[in-house]
Every structure is written in structure tokens, then in C-alpha cells.
N, C-alpha and C positions, 0 to 999 in steps of 0.2 A: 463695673464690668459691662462689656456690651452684651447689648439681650439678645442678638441673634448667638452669639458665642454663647451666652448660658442657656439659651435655647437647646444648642445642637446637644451640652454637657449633659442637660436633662434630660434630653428624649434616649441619650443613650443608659443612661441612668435608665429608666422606663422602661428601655428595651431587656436588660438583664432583670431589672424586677417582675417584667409580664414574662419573660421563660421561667423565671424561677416560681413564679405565682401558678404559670398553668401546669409547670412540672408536680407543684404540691401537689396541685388540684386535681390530675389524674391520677394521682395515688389514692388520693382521698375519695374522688368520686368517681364511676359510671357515669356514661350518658352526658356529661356537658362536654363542651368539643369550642373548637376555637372559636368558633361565630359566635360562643354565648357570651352574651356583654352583662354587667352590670351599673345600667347608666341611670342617675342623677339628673335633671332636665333644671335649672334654676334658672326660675322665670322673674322676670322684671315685672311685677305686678303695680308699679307706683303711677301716678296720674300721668307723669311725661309721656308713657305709652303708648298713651290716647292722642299724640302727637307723631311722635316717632311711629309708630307702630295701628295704625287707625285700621286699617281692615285685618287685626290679630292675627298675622301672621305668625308670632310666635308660639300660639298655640297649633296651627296648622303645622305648624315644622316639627315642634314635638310629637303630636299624632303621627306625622307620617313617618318620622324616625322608630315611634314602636311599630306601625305597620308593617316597617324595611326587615321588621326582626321576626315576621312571621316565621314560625316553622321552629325556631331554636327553643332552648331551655334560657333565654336572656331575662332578665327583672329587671322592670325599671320603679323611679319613684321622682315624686319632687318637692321642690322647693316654691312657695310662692311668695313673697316676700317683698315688703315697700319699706315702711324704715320700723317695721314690726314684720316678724313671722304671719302672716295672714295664716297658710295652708300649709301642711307637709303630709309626706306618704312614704312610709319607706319601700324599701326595694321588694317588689311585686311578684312575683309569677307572672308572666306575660300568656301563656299559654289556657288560663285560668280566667285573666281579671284585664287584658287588654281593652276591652270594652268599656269593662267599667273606670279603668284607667284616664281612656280618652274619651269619653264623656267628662268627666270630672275636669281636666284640661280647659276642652270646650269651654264649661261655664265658666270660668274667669274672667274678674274683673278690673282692670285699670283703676287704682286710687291710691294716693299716700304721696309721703316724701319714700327718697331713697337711698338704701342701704345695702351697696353690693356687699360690702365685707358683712351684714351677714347675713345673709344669703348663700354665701361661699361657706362660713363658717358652719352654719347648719350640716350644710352637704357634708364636710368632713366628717362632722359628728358621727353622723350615719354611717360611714363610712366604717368610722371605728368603732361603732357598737355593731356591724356586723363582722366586723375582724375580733372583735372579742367571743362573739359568740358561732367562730370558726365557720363563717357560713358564707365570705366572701371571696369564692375560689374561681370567680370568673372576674372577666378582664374589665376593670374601672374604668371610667369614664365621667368625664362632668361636663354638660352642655348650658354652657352660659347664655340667654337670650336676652339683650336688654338693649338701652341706648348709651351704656357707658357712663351715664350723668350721674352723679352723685349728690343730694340734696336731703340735708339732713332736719329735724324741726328746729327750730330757732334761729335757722338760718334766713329767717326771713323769706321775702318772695323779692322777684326783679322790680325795683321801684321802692321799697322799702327798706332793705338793705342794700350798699352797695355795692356793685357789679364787681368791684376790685375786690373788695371783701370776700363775696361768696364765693370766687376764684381762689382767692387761699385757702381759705378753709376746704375748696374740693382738691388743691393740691396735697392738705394734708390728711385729708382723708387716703388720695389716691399713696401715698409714700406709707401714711400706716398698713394699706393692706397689701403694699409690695413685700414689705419688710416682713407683715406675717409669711407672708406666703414664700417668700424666700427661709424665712427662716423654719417653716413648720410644714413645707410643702410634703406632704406620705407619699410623693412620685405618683399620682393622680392624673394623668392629662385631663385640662380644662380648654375645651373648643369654645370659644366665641362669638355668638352670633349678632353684629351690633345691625339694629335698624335704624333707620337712617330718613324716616320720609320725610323729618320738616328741616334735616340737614344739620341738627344739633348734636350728633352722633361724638360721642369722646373717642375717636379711635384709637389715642395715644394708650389709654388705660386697657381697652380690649386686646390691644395688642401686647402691651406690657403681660397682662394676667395669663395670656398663652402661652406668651415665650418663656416667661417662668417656668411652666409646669409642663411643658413638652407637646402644648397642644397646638392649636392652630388659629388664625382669626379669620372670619367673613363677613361681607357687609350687603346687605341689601333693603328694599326698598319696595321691592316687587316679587311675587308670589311665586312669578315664574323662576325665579332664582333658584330658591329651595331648594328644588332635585336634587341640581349639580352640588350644591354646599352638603348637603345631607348624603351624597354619594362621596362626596369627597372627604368627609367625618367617617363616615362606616367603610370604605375601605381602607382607610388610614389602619383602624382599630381591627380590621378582620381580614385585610387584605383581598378582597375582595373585588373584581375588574369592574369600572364603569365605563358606561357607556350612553352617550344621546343622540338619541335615535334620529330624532327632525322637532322641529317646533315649527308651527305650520298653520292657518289659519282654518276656520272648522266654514264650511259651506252649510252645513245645518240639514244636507243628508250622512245617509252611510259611507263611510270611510275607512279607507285599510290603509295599514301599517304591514310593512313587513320587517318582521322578527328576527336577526340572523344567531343563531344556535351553533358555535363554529367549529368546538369539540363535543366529545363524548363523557368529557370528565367535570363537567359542569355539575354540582347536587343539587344548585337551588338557584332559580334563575328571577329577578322581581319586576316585575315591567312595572314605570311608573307614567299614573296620565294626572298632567298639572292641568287645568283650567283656572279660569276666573267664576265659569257657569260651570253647572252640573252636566254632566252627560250620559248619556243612556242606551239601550242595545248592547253592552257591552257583548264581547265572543272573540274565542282565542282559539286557530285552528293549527293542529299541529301537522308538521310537514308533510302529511300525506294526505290532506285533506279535512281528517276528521275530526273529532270533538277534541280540543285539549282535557287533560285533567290540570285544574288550577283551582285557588282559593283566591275571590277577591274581598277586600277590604276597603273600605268608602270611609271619606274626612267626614268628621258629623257635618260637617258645615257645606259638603256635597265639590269642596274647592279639588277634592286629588281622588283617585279610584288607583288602590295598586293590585296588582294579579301576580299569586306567587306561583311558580312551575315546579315541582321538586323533581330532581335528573329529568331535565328535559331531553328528548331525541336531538341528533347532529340535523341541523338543515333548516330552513327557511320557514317560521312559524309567520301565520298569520291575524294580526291583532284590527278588530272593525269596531269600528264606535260611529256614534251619530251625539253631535252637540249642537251648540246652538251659535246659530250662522253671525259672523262678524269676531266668532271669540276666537282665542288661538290656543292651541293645545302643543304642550312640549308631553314626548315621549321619550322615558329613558331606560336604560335597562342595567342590571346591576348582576353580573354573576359569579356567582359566590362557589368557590372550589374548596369541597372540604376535604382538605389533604393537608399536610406538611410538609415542610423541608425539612429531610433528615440529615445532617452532619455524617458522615460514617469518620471513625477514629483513623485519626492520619498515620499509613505506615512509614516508618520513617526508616534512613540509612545515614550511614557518614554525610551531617553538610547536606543532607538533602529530606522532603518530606514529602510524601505523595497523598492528595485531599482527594474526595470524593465525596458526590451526595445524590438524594435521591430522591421524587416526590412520594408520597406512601397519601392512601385513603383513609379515612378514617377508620378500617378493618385494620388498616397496617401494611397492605399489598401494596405494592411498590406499582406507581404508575408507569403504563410503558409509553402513552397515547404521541406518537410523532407530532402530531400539530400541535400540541401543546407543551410536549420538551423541549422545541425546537426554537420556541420562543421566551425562552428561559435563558439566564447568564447569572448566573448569582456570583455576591462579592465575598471573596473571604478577606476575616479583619483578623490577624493575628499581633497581642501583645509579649512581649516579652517579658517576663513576669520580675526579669531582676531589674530590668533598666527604665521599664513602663514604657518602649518606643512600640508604639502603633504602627503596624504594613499593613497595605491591603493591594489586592489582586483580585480581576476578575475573570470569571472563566469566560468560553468563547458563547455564543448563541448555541446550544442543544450541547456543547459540552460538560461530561459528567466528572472527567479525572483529568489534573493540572498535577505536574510535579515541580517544584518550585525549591532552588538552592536557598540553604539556610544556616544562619551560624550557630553553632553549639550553644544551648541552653534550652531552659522549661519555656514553655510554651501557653499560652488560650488562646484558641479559634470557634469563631462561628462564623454562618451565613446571612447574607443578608439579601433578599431578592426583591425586587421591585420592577418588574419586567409586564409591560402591557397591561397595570392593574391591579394584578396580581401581589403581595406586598408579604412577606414571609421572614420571618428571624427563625433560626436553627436551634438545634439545642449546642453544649458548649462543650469540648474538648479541651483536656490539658493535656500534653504529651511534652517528650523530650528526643532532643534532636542531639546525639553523641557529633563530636569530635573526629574527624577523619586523623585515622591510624596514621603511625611515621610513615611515607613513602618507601616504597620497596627498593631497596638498591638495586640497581643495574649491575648481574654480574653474567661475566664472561664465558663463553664455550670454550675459550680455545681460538688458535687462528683458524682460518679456513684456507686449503690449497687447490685451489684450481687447475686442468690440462683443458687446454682449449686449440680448435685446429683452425686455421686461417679461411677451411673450405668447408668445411662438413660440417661444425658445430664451432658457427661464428659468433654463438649469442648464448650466454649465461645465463641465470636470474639465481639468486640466493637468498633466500628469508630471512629476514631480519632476526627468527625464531630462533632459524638454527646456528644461530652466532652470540647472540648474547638473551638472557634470561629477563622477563616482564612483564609488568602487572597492567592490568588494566590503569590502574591511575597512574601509571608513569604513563601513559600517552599523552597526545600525541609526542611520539619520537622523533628528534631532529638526526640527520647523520649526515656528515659533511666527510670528504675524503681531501687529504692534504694531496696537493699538486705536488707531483716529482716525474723523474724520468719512464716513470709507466706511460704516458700520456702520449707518447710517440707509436704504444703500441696496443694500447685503449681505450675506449669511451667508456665513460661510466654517469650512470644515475641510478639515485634513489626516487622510488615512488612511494611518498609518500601512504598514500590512500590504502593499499594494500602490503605495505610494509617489504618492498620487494627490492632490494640492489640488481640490477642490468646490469651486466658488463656483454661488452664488444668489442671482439678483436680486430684490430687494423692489420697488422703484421706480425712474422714472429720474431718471439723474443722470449724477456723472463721480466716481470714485472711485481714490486712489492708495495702493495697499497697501502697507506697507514690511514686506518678509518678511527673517525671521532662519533659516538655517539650519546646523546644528552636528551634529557626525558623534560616533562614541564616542573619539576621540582629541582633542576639545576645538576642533578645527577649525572657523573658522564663516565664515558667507558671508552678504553682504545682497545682495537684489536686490527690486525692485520690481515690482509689478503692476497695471498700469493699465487701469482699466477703463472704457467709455464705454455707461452701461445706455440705449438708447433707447426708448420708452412702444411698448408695442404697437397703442397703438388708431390712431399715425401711419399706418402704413399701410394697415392698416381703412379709415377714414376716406379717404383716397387712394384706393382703392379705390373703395370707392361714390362719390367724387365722378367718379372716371375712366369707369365703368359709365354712369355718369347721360348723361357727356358726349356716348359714343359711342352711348347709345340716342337721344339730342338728335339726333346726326349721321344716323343712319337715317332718323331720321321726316324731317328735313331731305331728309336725297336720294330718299328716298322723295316726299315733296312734288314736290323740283323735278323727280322722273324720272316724275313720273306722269302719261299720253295725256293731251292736251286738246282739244276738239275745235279747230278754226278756220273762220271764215267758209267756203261759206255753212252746213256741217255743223251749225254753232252753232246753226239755227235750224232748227226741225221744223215741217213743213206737214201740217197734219191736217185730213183731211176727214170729215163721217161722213154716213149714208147708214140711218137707225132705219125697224126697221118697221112698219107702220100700225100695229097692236096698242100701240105705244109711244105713249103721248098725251104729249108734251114737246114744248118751243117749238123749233122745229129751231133746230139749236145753227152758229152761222158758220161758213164755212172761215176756218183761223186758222194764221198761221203763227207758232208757241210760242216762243219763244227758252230754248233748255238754258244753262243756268250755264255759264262756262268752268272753272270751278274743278272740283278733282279731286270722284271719289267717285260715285255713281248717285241717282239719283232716280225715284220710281212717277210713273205716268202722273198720279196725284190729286195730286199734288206741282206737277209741272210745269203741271196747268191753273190750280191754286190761286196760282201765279206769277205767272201771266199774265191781270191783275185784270180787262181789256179782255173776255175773252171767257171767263171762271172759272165763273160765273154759268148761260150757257147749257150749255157742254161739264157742268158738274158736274149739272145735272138729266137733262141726257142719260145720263149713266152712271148714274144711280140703281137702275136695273132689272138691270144687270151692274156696280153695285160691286165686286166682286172682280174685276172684269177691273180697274180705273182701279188698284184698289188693289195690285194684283197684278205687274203689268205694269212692269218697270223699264227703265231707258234711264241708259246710261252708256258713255263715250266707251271703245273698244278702243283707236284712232288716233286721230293728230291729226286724221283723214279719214275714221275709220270709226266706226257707233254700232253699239252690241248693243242688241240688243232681247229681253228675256224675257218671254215670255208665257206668263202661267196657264192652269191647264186645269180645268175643273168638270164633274162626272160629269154635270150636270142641262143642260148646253149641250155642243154642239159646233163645237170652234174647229180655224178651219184657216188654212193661211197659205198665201198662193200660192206662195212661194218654202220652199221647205224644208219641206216636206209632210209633216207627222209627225215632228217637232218642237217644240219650244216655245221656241225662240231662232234670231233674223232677226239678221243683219251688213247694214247697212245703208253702200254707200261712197256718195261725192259724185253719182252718176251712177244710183243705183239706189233704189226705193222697195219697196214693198211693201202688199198687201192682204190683210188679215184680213177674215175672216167669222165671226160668231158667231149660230151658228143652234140655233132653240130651238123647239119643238113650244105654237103660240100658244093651243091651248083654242078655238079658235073655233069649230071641227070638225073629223070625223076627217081625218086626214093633213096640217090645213093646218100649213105650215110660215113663221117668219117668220127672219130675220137682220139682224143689224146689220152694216153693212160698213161697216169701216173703212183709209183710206187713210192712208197713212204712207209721207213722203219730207220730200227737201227743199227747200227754196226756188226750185228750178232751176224754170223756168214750164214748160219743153218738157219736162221725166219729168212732173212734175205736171197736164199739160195733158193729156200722153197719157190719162191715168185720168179727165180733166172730163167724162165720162160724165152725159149725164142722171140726176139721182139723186130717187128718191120722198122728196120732203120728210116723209113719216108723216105726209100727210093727202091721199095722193094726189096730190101738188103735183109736180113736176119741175121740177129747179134744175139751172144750170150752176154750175160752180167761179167764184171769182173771180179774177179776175187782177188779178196785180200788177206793174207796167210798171217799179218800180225797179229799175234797175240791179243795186244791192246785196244785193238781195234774190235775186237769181239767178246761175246757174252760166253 
């Protein structure tokens, strides 16, 4: 099998044993939390060392990997081993015995042949004598440091034995302890460290032993390395973000660094300084200037100084050192969020299942911090529990809920995040995803009848709702309308989007739509649309003839409702009375007869009527035309007339009755006398007038007024009388 494919089999392997491990673990205990490790350090103590490894970098890597774990509840312990057990220690209290830990490291020494298998096998023991004695509930780990060479005693030395020889027998060494380890692996991850300085480094083997067991390999040669490998081992196992800061050469005064601190959800932050020399002044100021609070820890050997921060503040810390001029110093920094990724249980619906998740503190409190969820996307991995087919999906950057279509069955999911650093597995979910119900059938309302007008309501719209019955998962609906002779008389479309039929009328008519409608499950339904388009200008036209009617009917009752006079009203007795100055044939008394029919007439009207006497009265009014002309007569009552009279600035007219006025009511029993008097020119002051009499027929009003009258030639005349009957009141 290929090692990277059993690689990946393992670490996932790994990954359900460490959530199941630290699930026990919190049940079981208080107080240890995800960053507590329990790591193994098996060290290559055999002479090639002193080759490979000459300035003991392997014991520098171990110390500063317990340094990294300041502040936890982690234990470590190790292995020292050549082709004998030289040294062992089991797993520590770090909080207690770090010191004494790393001192004891420190003094190691390079001698022996070599025996990685066992050295490996050691480790596990421990392993299992603290799983026996229920005590291993934080997260394993095994740090391999060595050159990979395998050299056993009687294998001779190079020159003694030969080279072909001692090459088999390392190859069967290296296949005995794959095969152990494939076959007896307890899901351990084992990281790698090969040194490499005289270039004898077996990398095939180092890499082999990792890829087995889920861990990792590194190779170095140089001190300055370490950091990064040792950052890159503890965030693997804690998830934990790295970071390097600068590597940079030391001038031999004081020196700053700046620290950047980028959220607020940071617990524990480890700045690390590699050198070759020692360095000194150490001072760490935090973002507003003044004193950090920090704990540091120094390599016995003086080669690394680390400063741990617990919840540092957001912002720009500053870190100052002074070393020693020509060396170079790398700075790194490692920060460790102690939170989890919560899985929350997926709710699920027909065919579909909606995930969600969340970071929580180690209180439990759900983090809200934008800068730091926003760089987050975790993967969910869901198995199928009957088929074993593996999906996975990832959410977006700061998105918290994904709903994702799914086919019927049991279910496992968890998360998986590895975003900026940060490196997180969830807890695990089983659920069940049901079966989407039969489709709803599409049933019918009924047809729909439409009245539509060619002018007033040219445009439709009819909801799909109120025609036929549906469910949401019959959407989207299609609906197509069969082409027939409607189409001459309208438009039609469906809108889709809001489920609406348009209809539009061209002209009228009568139109019967046969409509098809079909859902996304093949379901279909016909129903009809009947339309009745009527011409708009019907009621127009209706219109103005009904207008016409009713103005027909006014002038009508207007007619019949309109005064007229009656007997003897009907007829007007007029006398006149001109003054000498007036040279005209004196004009008869006459009694005029007024129209019955509606409406008014002038005085020049009503003489012109009356052919018998038109002649005289019309030469008499020659000289005051605008009075004849002026002057109207029109019935108020059946019994009463109105009379208007004009008025001219060059005469002056008065009326006996309503004195300062220019309109006389004239009833059955009453008359009236105008004068029109006008300044003659004959000489100064003479004055002459026309008098005029006005009534009616009645002889005894009109008699009263048969006053002598000046014919206009000095003549004096009686009224005439008229003995008819009819003619009077």
C-alpha cells in the first residue's frame, strides 16, 4: 500500500481516536483542556549522533518543545536509547518537574550502536502502562529525534564488515519495525526529527515511521530550524496558529521586535528567540507601553529564551533583546486559542440537512470575535453509514450555517478546520435524513371565466392559485396554453416568477383557452379559460346616447314647466301720450296680444306682431328707439308679466310704481305708468315727455288712467273702450 494513502487512513484513524480520547477525558477529568499533551521525546542517544547531530540539537528541540507547553497541565517523559535502554522517564508533570526534566535532557550523552525499534517499543510500553492505569487522557504524541541509521552489535563496523552486508541487515531491521508498527500501531502519532549534519540521515525510514502512525517528518542540520519544526509538531497536535516573526542578524546592541496580537481571543501566546549565542536584557512591552506580564524560560545550554503571554491584549506588543553582534536571531511566535469547534446536530428535512457550528472557550461561551470568525471555513466530512461513501463540503470564510441537499439515510458528520493555524476536529454527529414524501398532485379549481373590455380594462392577470391547487415542491410550475382561434383576440403569458397568467385583449370577441399545467415531478393538469372580450366603444356610445336623452328630457320639462301667461294677462293695453316736440301721426290705444309660448319679447317685437297697429306705435318710438328696443315683456306667472326697462343717460325714465328701478311686475288687476322725459331744445328749461300706459285689458284699471291725453299737436283724446267681454277682467 502506498505510505502517503496509509498515512492519510491513519491520521483519520487518529483523528476519531483523539475526539474520542478527549471526550472520555472530560468526563473523567477537570482542568486538562485541549493544549495538554502527553508527549514521549525518544532520543537517539547512539555514537552516530556525535556525527549527525554534534552541537545536540536534539536535546535543544526537546527542551524547547516542553518550554512551548508552559502554562498547561501536559506531561512529558523519555526515551534514551543506543542498541540498549540507557535512560527512561515516564510521563511527568510539566508544571512540577520541567526543570528537572530539562536538565536531565541537557546531560545526555552520544554512545552505542543503534536500536530504533526499541526505543519506539519502550515508548509504547509507557504508553500502555499508563492506559492501564487510566491515567492517559490527554492527547499522545511521540517525538522521534535521531539520524534514522540503524546499527546493531555484531554488525560489525565500515571496514570490517561489508557495506552490502550491513545494508541488509539495516533493511531488515528497517521492514521488522514497519511491520511491528503497522501491525501493533495504538494510533500514536510519531513526528520525526532526522539530523542530518554529516548527511548520513536515512530519510526513507523517518519517513516511513511517520507515515505509518499519522505523524509527520523533519529534517535539519541547523538550530535555527527547530522553531518552525517544533511549531509545526504543536500546532498539528493542538492546533495552535504559527507564526515567524523575522530572523535577522543581532548588531550586539538593544533590539526590538514588534509583536502583533491580532485578536482578543488569543489564551496563550509563546514568543520564541533561537540564537546560536546567548542573549540578554530580555523585556516585553505590552501595547500601551508598559510592563508585560509574561513568564520566561531559558535552554540550559543558553541556545533559545521563550516568553509565555497568557490572554495577551489586541495590538502591537513590543519584544527588546540585546545579543551578541554577528549572531542571528529568529523570532517566532505561536498562538494558542483555547476554544473548540462545536459541531451543533444537523436539523434535517425531506432530501435535505442544515449543519451549523461554533467556536466555544474553554468556559463553554460561544465566541463572537469578528476578526477571528471571519477567518474561519471549516469542512464538514459526512459518511454514509450503509454504503461508507465519504462527501465533504466546505463552508464559506465567517460562514456559520450551510444547508446542503441529501439522500435518504443515517448519517456521521464532523468538522474539520484548519484555517490561518488554527487546526480544530469537532465532536461527531449521527443523524437521519428521511425520504421526500409522494409529490402532491396538482388538482383543479374549476375553469375560470373571464369579461374583459377592449377600452377600459384591456389587461387581465389570474394566479396560478386561483386555478389550480399546490405545494411548494410541485414548483417551479410550467404552464403552456394550446394555440387556437383565441389568438386573434389575445395575448397571453405566463410569469413564471410570481405565478401570474396576463391576458390582453386585442379585440372583441369570445375566446376559449385550453391551458396545460405541469409541476417538476411530471404532474399535469388542464383546465380552461374563457373569455368574453366586449368592444369598448358599447358603452361610449350608450353613453352619449343616454346624455342626449336626458338633455332631450330637461329641455322637455323645461318647456312644459315654463309661466305662461292666460287670459286676460295674454293681452297688453297700451297707450301713449308723445310730446308736441314729437311730430308723429298719434299712434291708437291698442290692445297687443303677447305670444303664449314660453320665453320674452321687446316692446319692438311685440308691436311688429301686431300688423293692425305696428305702423303707428313703430314711428312713434322712433325718437326713443331704445326704449321699444330695449324694453322686454315676459311672463313670471300664469297671471303675472315682468316688465324691464332701459335706462339712457340722455332721457329720464321713471315708473310710477317701483321708483328707481328698472323692472315693473305687472298682476291681472294692476298697471302701470312710465314717463320718459327729455330736455325739448325749444328753450331754456322746457321740458317734454312721453307717457306711457301699460296694463291690461281689464276697461275699469285702464279707464282709471283714460285721462285726457295731448295728441302732440295739442289735441286731447279719450282712451278707447272696448265693451267685449273677453277682452276684460
Amino acid at each position: 500500500m502506498d505510505l502517503r494513502i496509509l498515512k492519510s487512513m491513519t491520521a483519520l484513524v487518529l483523528v476519531v481516536f483523539m475526539f474520542f480520547g478527549a471526550a472520555a477525558h472530560l468526563e473523567a477529568s477537570e482542568g486538562i483542556g485541549q493544549f495538554d499533551l502527553d508527549v514521549i521525546f525518544v532520543i537517539d542517544g547512539s555514537g552516530s549522533m556525535n556525527f549527525a547531530d554534534p552541537d545536540g540539537l536534539a536535546k535543544v528541540a526537546a527542551n524547547l518543545f516542553i518550554d512551548m507547553n508552559e502554562g498547561t497541565d501536559s506531561r512529558a517523559g523519555y526515551v534514551l536509547y543506543s542498541h540498549v535502554i540507557r535512560e527512561q522517564r515516564d510521563l511527568t508533570d510539566l508544571v512540577s518537574f520541567s526543570r528537572d526534566i530539562k536538565n536531565s535532557i541537557s546531560g545526555f550523552t552520544y554512545s552505542g550502536w543503534t536500536d530504533i525499534d526499541l526505543g519506539l517499543r519502550t515508548a509504547f510500553e509507557m504508553f500502555e502502562r499508563e492506559a492501564a492505569q487510566g491515567t492517559n487522557v490527554r492527547q499522545p504524541a511521540i517525538i522521534l529525534l535521531s539520524d534514522g541509521n540503524v546499527h546493531m552489535p555484531g554488525w560489525g563496523v565500515e571496514g570490517e564488515t561489508p557495506s552490502d552486508q550491513i545494508a541488509l541487515m539495516r533493511q531488515a531491521a528497517h521492514t521488522n519495525l514497519i511491520s511491528d508498527l503497522q501491525a501493533n500501531n495504538p494510533d500514536i502519532p510519531i513526528f520525526t526529527i532526522g539530523f542530518n549534519f554529516d548527511g548520513t540521515l536515512d530519510m526513507d525510514l523517518m519517513t516511513s515511521i511517520a507515515d505509518i502512525t499519522g505523524g509527520d517528518v523533519f529534517e535539519t542540520s541547523d538550530a535555527a530550524d527547530l522553531p518552525s519544526i517544533l511549531r509545526e509538531i504543536y500546532t498539528q497536535l493542538t492546533g495552535a496558529r504559527s507564526t515567524n516573526i523575522l530572523v535577522y542578524p543581532v548588531t550586539g546592541l538593544p533590539q526590538s521586535v514588534t509583536i502583533p496580537i491580532t485578536d482578543n481571543s488569543i489564551h496563550r501566546a509563546i514568543i520564541t528567540i533561537m540564537s546560536s549565542q546567548s542573549i540578554s536584557d530580555i523585556s516585553l512591552a505590552n501595547p500601551a507601553g508598559g510592563a508585560g506580564d509574561y513568564v520566561v524560560n531559558t535552554d540550559p545550554s543558553g541556545i533559545y529564551t521563550v516568553l509565555t503571554v497568557m490572554q495577551p491584549e489586541i495590538g502591537n506588543w513590543t519584544l527588546t533583546f540585546t545579543g551578541t553582534e554577528g549572531d542571528t536571531v529568529s523570532v517566532d511566535l505561536i498562538s494558542i486559542y483555547d476554544m473548540s469547534l462545536v459541531f451543533d446536530l444537523p436539523r434535517t428535512s425531506p432530501l435535505e440537512a442544515e449543519f451549523s457550528w461554533r467556536m466555544e472557550d474553554e468556559m463553554g461561551i460561544a465566541i463572537t470575535d469578528e476578526n477571528l470568525i471571519s477567518q474561519l471555513a471549516p469542512i464538514i466530512r459526512i459518511t454514509n453509514i450503509e454504503t461508507g461513501e465519504v462527501t465533504a463540503a466546505a463552508f464559506s470564510f465567517g460562514q456559520m450555517e450551510m444547508t446542503l441537499p441529501m439522500e435518504a439515510g443515517v448519517f456521521t458528520a464532523y468538522l474539520e478546520l484548519d484555517d490561518h493555524g488554527i487546526v480544530r476536529t469537532s465532536n461527531i454527529h449521527q443523524f437521519e435524513v428521511t425520504a421526500a414524501p409522494p409529490p402532491t398532485p396538482l388538482l383543479g379549481m374549476g375553469d375560470v371565466s373571464v369579461t374583459m373590455w377592449t377600452i377600459f380594462s384591456p389587461e387581465r392577470s389570474i394566479a396560478l392559485n386561483e386555478v389550480i391547487n399546490f405545494t411548494q415542491e410541485n414548483r417551479p410550475i410550467e404552464v403552456v396554453a394550446d394555440f387556437g382561434p383565441w389568438i386573434s383576440h389575445l395575448e397571453w403569458e405566463y410569469i413564471s416568477a410570481v405565478e401570474l397568467i396576463n391576458l390582453r385583449a386585442t379585440s372583441a370577441g369570445s375566446a376559449e383557452i385550453r391551458v396545460i399545467a405541469m409541476d417538476v415531478h411530471g404532474n399535469e393538469i388542464v383546465f380552461f379559460v374563457v373569455v368574453n372580450i366586449i368592444s369598448g366603444w358599447i358603452p361610449i356610445i350608450a353613453g352619449i346616447v343616454l346624455l342626449l336623452l336626458v338633455a332631450a328630457l330637461v329641455v322637455i320639462l323645461k318647456i312644459i314647466n315654463k309661466p305662461r301667461l292666460s287670459d286676460p294677462m295674454s293681452k297688453l293695453y297700451i297707450k301713449m301720450s308723445l310730446p308736441a316736440s314729437v311730430h308723429a301721426e298719434y299712434p291708437p290705444e291698442a290692445a297687443l296680444a303677447l305670444p303664449r309660448v314660453k320665453g320674452k319679447k321687446t316692446l319692438r317685437a311685440l308691436i311688429a306682431d301686431n300688423i293692425a297697429v305696428s305702423e303707428p306705435y313703430r314711428i312713434a318710438f322712433e325718437s326713443i328707439a331704445w326704449f321699444a328696443d330695449g324694453t322686454t315683456l315676459s311672463a313670471k306667472t300664469k297671471s303675472q308679466l315682468e316688465i324691464k326697462v332701459p335706462q339712457d343717460p340722455r332721457f329720464t325714465v321713471k315708473i310710477d310704481k317701483n321708483t328707481g328701478r328698472d323692472t315693473v311686475l305687472l298682476d291681472k288687476n294692476s298697471g302701470t305708468e312710465i314717463r320718459i322725459g327729455f330736455n325739448s331744445g325749444g328753450g331754456y328749461g322746457e321740458y317734454d315727455e312721453y307717457i306711457i300706459n301699460l296694463g291690461n285689458t281689464d276697461g275699469g284699471n285702464m279707464h282709471n288712467m283714460a285721462a285726457p291725453m295731448d295728441d302732440g299737436w295739442g289735441m286731447q283724446q279719450t282712451p278707447q273702450q272696448t265693451n267685449s267681454s273677453d277682452d276684460f277682467w
